[in-house]
C-alpha positions in Angstrom: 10.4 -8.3 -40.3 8.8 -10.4 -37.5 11.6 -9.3 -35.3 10.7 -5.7 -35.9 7.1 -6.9 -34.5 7.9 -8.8 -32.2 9.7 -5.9 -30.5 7.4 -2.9 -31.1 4.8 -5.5 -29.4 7.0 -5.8 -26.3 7.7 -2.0 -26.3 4.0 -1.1 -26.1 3.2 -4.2 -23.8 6.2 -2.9 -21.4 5.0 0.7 -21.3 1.6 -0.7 -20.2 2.8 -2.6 -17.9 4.4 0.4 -15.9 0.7 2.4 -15.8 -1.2 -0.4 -14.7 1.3 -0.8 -12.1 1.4 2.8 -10.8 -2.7 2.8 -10.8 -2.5 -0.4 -8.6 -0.4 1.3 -6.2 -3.0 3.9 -6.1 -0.3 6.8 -5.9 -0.3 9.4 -8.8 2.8 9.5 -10.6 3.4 13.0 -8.9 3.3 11.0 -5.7 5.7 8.6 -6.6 7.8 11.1 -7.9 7.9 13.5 -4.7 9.1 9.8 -2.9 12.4 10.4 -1.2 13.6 6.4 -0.5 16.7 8.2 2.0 13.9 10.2 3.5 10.4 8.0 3.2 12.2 4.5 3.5 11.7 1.5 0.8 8.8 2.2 -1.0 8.0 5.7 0.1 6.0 4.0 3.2 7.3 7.2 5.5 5.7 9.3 3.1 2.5 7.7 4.8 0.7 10.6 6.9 1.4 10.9 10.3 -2.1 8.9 11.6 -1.1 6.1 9.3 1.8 5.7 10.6 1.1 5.8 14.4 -1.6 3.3 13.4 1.0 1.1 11.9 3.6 1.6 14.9 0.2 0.1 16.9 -0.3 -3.0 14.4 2.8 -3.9 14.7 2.9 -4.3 18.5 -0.6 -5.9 18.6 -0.1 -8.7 15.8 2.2 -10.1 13.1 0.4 -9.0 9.9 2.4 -8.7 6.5 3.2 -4.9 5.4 0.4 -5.2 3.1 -1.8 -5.9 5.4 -0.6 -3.5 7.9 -1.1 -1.0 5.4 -4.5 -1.9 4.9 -5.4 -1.6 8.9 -3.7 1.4 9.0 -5.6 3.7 6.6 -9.1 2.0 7.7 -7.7 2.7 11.4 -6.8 6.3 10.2 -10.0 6.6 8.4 -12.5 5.3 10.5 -12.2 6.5 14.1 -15.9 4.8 14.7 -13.9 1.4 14.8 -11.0 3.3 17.5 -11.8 0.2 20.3 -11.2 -2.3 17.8 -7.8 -1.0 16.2 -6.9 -0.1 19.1 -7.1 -3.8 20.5 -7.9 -6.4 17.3 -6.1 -5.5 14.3 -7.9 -9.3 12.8 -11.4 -7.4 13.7 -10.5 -4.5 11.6 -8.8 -7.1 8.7 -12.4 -8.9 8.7 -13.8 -5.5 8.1 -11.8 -5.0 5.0 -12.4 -9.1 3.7 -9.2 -10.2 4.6 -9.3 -13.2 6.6 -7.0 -15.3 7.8 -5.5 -13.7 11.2 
């Protein structure tokens, strides 16, 4: 009988382990679903609109940042076309913005 438990607890822990994942990626499950990987590459990141991803074609010639952070300067980039002279030239400016440190 414990086994029975044990399982039905891991069933329901696994199933709400998959929601809290898709609202951290902040994509509806619609989203994720209409994610092509042979057309929108790993993850869906070509899915990204068209000023995100110029904005991450510029972050990656101006500085090494990780794809998360990347990301992150994109859409503030893409967002926020008051801070244009700083994404344009200091991705870390832009990070700083945001609270991430460390570039």
């Amino acid at each position: 009988m414990n086994r029975i438990v044990a399982a039905a607890v891991a069933v329901i822990m696994l199933s709400g382990c998959s929601s809290i994942a898709i609202a951290e990626d902040g994509a509806t499950q619609k989203q994720i679903d209409q994610r092509d990987p042979d057309f929108c590459g790993a993850g869906g990141a070509g899915c990204d609109p068209a000023d995100v991803q110029r904005w991450k074609a510029v972050g990656n010639r101006l500085a090494d940042l990780s794809s998360a952070d990347l990301s992150q300067y994109a859409y503030a980039c893409a967002n926020h076309p008051d801070w244009r002279k700083d994404c344009q030239t200091n991705p870390a400016a832009i990070l700083k913005r945001l609270g991430i440190e460390g570039y």
